[in-house]
C-alpha positions as CSV (number, residue, x, y, z in Angstrom):
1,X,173.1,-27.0,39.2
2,X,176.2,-24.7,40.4
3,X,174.4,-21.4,41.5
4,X,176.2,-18.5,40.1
5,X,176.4,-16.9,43.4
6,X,178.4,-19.7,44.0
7,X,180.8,-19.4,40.7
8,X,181.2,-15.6,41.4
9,X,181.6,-15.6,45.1
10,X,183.0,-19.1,46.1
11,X,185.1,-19.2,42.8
12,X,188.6,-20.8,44.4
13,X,186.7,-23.5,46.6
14,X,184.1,-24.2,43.5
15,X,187.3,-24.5,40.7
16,X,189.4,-27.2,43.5
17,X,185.5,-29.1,43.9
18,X,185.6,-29.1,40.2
19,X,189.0,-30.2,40.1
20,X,188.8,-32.8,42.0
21,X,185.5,-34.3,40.8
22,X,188.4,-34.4,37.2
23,X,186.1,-32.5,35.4
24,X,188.0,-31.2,32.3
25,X,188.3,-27.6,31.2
26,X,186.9,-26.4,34.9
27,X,189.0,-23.7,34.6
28,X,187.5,-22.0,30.9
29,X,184.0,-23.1,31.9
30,X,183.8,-21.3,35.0
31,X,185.4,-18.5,33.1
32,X,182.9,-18.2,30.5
33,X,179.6,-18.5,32.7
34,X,181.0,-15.5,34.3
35,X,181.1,-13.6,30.9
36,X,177.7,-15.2,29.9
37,X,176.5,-13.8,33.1
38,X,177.9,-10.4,32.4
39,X,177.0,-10.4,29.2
40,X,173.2,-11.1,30.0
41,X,173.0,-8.2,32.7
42,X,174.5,-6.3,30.1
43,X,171.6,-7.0,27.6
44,X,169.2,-6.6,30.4
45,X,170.1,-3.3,31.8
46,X,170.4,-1.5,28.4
47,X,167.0,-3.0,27.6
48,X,165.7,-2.1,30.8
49,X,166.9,1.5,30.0
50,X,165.5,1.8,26.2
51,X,162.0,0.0,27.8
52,X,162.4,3.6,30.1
53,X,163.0,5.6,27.4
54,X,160.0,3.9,25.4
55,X,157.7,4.5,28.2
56,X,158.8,8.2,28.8
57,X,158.2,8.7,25.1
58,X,154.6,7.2,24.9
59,X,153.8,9.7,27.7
60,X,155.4,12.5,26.0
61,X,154.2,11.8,22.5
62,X,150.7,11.9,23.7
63,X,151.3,15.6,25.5
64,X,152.9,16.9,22.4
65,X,150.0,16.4,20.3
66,X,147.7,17.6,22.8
67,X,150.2,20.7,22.5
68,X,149.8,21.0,18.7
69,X,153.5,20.3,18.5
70,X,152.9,18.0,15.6
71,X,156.5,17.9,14.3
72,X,158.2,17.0,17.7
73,X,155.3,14.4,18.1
74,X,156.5,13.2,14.8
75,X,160.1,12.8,16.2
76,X,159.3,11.4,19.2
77,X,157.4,8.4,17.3
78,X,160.1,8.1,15.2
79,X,162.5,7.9,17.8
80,X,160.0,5.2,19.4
81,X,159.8,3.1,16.5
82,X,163.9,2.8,16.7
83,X,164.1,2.0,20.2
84,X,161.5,-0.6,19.8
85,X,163.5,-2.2,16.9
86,X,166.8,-2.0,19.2
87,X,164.8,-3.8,22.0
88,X,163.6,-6.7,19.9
89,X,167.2,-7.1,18.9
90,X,168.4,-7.1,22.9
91,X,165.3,-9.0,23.6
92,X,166.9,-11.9,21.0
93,X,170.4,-11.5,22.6
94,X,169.2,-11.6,25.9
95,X,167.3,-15.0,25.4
96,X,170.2,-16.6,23.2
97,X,172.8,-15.8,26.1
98,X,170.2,-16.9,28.8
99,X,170.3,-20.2,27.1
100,X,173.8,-20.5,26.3
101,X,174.5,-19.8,30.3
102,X,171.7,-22.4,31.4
103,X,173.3,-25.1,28.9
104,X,176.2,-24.2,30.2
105,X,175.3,-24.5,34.0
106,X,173.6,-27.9,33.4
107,X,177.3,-29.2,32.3
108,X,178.5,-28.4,35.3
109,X,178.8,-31.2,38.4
110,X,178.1,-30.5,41.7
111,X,181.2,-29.1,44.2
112,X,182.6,-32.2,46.9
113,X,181.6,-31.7,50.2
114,X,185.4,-31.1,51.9
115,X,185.4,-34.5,53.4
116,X,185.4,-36.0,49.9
117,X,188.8,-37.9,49.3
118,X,191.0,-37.3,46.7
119,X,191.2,-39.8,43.8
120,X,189.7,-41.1,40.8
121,X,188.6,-44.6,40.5
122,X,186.7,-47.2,43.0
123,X,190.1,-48.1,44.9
124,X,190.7,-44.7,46.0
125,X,187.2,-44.9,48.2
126,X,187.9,-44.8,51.8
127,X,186.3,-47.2,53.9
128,X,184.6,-45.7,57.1
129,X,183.5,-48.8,58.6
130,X,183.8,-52.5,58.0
131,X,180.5,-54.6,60.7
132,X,180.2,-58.3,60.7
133,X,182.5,-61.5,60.3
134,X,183.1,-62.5,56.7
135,X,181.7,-66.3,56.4
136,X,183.4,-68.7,55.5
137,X,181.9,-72.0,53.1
138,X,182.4,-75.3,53.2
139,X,184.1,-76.9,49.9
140,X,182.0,-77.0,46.6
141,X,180.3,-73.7,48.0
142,X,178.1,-72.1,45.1
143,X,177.9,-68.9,43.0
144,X,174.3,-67.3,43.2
145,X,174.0,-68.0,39.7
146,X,174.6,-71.5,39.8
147,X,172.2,-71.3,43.1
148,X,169.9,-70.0,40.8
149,X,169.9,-72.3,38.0
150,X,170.2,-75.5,40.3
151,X,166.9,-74.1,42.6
152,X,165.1,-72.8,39.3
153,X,164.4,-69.7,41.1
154,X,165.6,-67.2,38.2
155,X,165.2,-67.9,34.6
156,X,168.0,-65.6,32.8
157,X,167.9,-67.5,29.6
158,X,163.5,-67.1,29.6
159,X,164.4,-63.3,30.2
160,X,166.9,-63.3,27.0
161,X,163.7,-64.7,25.1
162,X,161.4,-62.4,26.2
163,X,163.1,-59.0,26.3
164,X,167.2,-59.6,26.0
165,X,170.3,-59.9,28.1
166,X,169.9,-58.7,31.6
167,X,165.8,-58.8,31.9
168,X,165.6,-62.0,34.2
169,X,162.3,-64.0,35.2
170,X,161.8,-64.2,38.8
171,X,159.8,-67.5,39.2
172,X,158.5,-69.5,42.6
173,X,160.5,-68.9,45.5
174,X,162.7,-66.5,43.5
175,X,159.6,-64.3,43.1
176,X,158.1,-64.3,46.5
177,X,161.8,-63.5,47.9
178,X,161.8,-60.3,45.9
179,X,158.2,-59.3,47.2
180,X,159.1,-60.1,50.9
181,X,162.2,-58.1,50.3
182,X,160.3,-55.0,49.0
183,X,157.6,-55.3,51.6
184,X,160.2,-55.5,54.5
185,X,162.4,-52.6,52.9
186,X,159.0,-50.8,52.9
187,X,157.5,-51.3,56.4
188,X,161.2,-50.7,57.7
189,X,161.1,-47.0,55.6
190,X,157.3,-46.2,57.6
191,X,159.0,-47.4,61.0
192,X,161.4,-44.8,60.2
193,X,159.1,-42.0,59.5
194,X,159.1,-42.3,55.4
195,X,155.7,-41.6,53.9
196,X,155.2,-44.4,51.0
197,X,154.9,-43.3,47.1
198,X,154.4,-45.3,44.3
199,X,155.2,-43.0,41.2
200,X,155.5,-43.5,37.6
201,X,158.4,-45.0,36.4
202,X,158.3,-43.1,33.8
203,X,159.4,-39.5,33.6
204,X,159.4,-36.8,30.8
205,X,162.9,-34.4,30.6
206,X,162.1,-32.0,32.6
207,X,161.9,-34.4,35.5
208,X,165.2,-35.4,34.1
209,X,167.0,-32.3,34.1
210,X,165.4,-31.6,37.8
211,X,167.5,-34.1,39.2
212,X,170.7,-34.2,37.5
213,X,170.2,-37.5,35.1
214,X,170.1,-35.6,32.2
215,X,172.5,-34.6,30.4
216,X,175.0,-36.5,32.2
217,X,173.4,-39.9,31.8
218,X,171.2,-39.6,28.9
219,X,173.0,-42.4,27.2
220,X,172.2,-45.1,30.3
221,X,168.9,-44.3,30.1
222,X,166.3,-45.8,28.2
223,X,164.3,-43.3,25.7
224,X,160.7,-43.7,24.8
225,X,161.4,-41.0,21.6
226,X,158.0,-41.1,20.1
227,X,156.6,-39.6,23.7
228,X,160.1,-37.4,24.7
229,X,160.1,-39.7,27.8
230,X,162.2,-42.0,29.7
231,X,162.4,-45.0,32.0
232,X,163.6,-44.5,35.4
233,X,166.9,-45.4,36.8
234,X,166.1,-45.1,40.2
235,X,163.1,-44.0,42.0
236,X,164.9,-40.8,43.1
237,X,163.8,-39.2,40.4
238,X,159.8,-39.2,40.2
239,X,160.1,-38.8,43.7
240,X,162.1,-35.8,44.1
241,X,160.6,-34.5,41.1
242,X,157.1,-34.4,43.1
243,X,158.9,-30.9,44.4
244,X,159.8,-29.1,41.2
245,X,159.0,-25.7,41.1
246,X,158.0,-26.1,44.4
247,X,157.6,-23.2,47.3
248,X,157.9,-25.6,50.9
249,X,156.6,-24.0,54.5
250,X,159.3,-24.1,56.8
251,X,157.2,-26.3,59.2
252,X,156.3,-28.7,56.7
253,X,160.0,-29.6,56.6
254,X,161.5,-32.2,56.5
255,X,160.0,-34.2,53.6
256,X,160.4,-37.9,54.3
257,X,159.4,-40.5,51.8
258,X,159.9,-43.8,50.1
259,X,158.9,-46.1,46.8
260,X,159.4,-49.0,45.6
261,X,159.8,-49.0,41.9
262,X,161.3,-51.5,39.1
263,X,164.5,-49.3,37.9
264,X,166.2,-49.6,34.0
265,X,169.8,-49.2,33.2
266,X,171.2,-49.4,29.8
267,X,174.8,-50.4,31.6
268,X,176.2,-49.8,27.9
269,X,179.7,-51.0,27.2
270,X,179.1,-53.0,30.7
271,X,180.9,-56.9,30.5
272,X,183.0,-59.3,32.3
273,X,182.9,-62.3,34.8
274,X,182.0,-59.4,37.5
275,X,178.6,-58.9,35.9
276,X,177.6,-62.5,36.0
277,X,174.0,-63.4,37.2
278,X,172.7,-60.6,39.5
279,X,175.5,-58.7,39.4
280,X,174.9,-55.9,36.8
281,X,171.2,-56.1,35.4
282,X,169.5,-53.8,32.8
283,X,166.4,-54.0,35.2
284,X,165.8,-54.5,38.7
285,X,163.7,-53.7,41.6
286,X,164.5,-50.9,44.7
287,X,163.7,-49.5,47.4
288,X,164.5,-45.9,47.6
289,X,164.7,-42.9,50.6
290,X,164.3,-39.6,49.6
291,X,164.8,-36.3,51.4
292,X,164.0,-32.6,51.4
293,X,166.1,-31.0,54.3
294,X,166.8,-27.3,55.4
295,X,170.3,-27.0,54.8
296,X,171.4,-26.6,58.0
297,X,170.2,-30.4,59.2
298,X,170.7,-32.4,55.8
299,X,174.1,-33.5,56.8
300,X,172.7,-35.0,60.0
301,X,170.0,-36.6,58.2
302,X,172.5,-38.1,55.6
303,X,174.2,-39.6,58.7
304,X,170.7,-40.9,59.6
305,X,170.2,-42.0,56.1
306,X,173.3,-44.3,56.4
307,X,171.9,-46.0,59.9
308,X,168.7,-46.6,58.3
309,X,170.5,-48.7,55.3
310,X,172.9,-50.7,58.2
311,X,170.4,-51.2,60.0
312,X,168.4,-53.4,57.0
313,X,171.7,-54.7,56.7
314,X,172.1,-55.8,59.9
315,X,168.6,-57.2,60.0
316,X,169.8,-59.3,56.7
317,X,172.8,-61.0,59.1
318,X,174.8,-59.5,56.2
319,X,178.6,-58.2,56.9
320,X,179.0,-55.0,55.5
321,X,181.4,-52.3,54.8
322,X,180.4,-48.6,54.4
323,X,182.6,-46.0,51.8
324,X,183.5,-42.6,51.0
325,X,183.7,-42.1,47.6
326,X,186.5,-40.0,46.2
327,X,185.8,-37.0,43.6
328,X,186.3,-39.2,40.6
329,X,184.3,-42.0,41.8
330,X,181.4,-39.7,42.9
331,X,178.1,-39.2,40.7
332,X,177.5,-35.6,38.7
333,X,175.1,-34.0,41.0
334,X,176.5,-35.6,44.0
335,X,178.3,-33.4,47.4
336,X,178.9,-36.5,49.5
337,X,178.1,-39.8,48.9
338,X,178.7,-43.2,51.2
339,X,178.4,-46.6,49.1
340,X,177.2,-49.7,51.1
341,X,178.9,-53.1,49.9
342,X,177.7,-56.7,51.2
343,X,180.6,-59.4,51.2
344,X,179.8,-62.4,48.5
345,X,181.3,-65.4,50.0
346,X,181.3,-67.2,47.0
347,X,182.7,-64.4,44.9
348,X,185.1,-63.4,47.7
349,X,184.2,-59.8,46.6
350,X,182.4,-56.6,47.7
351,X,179.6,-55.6,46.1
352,X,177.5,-52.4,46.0
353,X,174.4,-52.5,47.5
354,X,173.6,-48.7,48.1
355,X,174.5,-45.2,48.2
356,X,173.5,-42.5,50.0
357,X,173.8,-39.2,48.9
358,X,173.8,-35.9,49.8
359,X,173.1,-32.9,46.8
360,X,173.0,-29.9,49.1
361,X,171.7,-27.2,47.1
362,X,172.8,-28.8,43.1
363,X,169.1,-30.6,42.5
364,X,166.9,-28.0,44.3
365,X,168.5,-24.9,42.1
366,X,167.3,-27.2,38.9
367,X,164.0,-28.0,40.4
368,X,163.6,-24.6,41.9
369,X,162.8,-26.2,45.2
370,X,162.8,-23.2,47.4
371,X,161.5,-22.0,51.2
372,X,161.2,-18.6,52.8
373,X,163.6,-18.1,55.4
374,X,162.0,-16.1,58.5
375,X,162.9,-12.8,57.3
376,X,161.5,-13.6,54.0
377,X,164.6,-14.6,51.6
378,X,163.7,-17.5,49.2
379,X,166.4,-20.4,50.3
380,X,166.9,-23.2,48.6
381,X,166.8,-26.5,50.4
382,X,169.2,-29.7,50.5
383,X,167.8,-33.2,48.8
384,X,169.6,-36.3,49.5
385,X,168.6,-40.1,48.5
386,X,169.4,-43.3,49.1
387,X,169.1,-47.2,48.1
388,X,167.3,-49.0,50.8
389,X,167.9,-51.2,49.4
390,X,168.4,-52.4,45.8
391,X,167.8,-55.8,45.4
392,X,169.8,-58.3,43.0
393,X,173.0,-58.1,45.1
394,X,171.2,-58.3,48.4
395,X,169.4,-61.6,47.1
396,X,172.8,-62.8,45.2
397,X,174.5,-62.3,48.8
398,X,171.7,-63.7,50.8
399,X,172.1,-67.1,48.4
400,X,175.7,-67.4,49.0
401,X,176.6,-66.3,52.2
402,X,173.5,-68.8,53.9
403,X,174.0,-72.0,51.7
404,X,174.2,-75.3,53.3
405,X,176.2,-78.1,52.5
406,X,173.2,-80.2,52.0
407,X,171.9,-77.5,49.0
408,X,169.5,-75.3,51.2
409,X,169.5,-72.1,51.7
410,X,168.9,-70.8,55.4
411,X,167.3,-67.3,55.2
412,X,167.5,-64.4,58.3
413,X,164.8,-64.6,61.0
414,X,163.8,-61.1,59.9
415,X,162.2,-61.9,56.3
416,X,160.3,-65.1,57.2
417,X,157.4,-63.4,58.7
418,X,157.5,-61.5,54.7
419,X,158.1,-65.3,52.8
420,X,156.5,-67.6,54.7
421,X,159.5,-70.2,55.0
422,X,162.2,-70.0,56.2
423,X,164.8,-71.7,53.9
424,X,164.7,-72.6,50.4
């Protein structure tokens, strides 16, 4: 959430990051959190004055009785009982306007980080770096989903029966590549300092709100309105939830840590040939890197963010190509975010794999996620996430790219300690 120190004192730099995140009506919104903000300080001050005035009056009425002054005791109470009637009405405006300005606020996206390229839809990214040779396949080369079907290691049409469209089964060798895929996304996060969680993945609104899902997404997310809670759409937000309303110690910084968790996406109004097989799915498993930074080091450690994801990439023998996204391509609560794409032979497309985000300031104002800086201001801090990785595309990649003409499927050296053979 945009600070208002931010709207007020940055308001030229805040109105262009609005602008070019194409965020309609900037202009009047910025406008009238100013005079929502005015108008609360307003109704603050004057009840801060008649509270004075209440105070002096209760001291005074007490002295004039002492005094015998019965009729000017008389007065003052009267005058009391007014002001306390004025105050209850401030106290009602005060707490209407506070609301309207935090509604408000919450509508708001985060401001682009100046390196964030102009432009509005996925071909307007700009690609920062392009590693590995694209493969080439021999003739009758597969899609993943026929891969699938032909090895029986997914079972969409089970998944349809059981739940509906986009819920697959994982069975045999299907199932133990997804475990040896979390398990070596997991040791890799500890070898880079990440302290493991495993938190609910379910959250109530609050956690929602803390990191910028809701209201933006609340219509990709799946409700559970009986209990006012939700299913996660990435681990990003238990875990940086675990810090809301939170006070850190400068020393105790950074916070470093990682979770596997199963993630649900409604993905409405999602359809096409580009969502075939493992392509778009309503639920699916990830690995995800979460930091808390002092500002002054979180763009370094988004930099290190993006290593830690080529490297797994790397490891996978999986070309790769790494993108700025432009304002209109960018997430709400996002400053600067890098997608990762693996190349699908078969497909002879990119495909999205990860993104790494940093949120300066915009999640830890919602979460109040605060330290003391040394000569004692509260500060807020900088949080930043990533995929490392999600799964269905890595696997749908891993299928295509390492098929053999005689049907198998040649996995990299690096997961067959996790799956115990090394093709399929």
């Amino acid at each position: 959430m945009l600070t208002l120190t931010q709207i007020r004192e940055q308001a030229a730099p805040v109105l262009a990051g609005l602008q070019k995140k194409h965020f309609a009506g900037a202009e009047a919104a910025l406008a009238e959190a100013v005079a929502l903000d005015d108008r609360r300080k307003a109704a603050q001050l004057e009840l801060d004055t008649l509270n004075a005035r209440a105070n002096a009056l209760a001291k005074e009425i007490g002295g004039l009785m002492k005094a015998g002054q019965k009729d000017q005791a008389e007065a003052a109470k009267a005058e009391s009982s007014a002001l306390k009637t004025q105050a209850k009405d401030l106290e009602e405006t005060l707490r209407t306007t506070e609301q309207a300005l935090q509604q408000l606020l919450y509508t708001l996206p985060n401001v682009p980080h100046p390196s964030v390229p102009p432009g509005r839809t996925p071909d307007d990214n700009e690609v920062v770096e392009q590693v590995g040779t694209l493969p080439e396949l021999f003739n009758g080369a597969e899609p993943h989903w026929d891969i699938i079907k032909r090895l029986d290691l997914i079972d969409f049409e089970l998944g349809t029966k059981i739940t509906g469209a986009g819920f697959p089964v994982y069975k045999g060798k299907g199932a133990r590549l997804q475990r040896a895929l979390i398990n070596f996304f997991l040791d890799q996060a500890q070898a880079a300092g990440y302290h493991e969680i495993l938190p609910p993945i379910v959250v109530n609104e609050a956690s929602g709100y803390g990191t910028g899902q809701l209201p933006d997404k609340e219509g990709q997310m799946y409700q559970i309105p009986v209990d006012g809670l939700y299913l996660i759409p990435t681990a990003e937000v238990p875990i940086t939830n675990l810090y809301r309303d939170h006070l850190a110690k400068r020393e105790d910084l950074p916070y470093k840590n990682a979770g596997y968790t199963p993630c649900f996406r409604r993905e409405a109004g999602s359809w096409g040939a580009h969502v075939r097989g493992l392509n778009r799915l309503h639920q699916f498993d990830k690995v995800e890197i979460v930091q808390v930074q002092l500002p002054e080091n979180s763009y370094p450690a988004l930099e290190q963010m993006c290593a830690h994801v080529a490297g797994l990439l790397q490891q996978l023998e999986l070309p790769y190509r790494r993108l700025r996204l432009c304002g209109g391509d960018m997430s709400f609560a996002s400053a600067l975010t890098y997608d990762f794409e693996v190349f699908s032979a078969a497909q002879k497309r990119w495909l999205e794999v990860s993104s790494v985000s940093n949120f300066e300031t915009f999640q830890a104002n919602r979460l109040k996620l605060r330290t003391k800086t040394e000569d004692g201001k509260t500060q807020l801090l900088h949080t930043l996430n990533g995929s490392a990785l999600a799964l269905p595309r890595i696997v749908a990649a891993l299928l295509e790219n390492n098929q053999q003409p005689n049907g198998h499927i040649h996995l990299p050296k690096a997961l067959w300690p996790y799956t115990g053979f090394e093709k399929i």
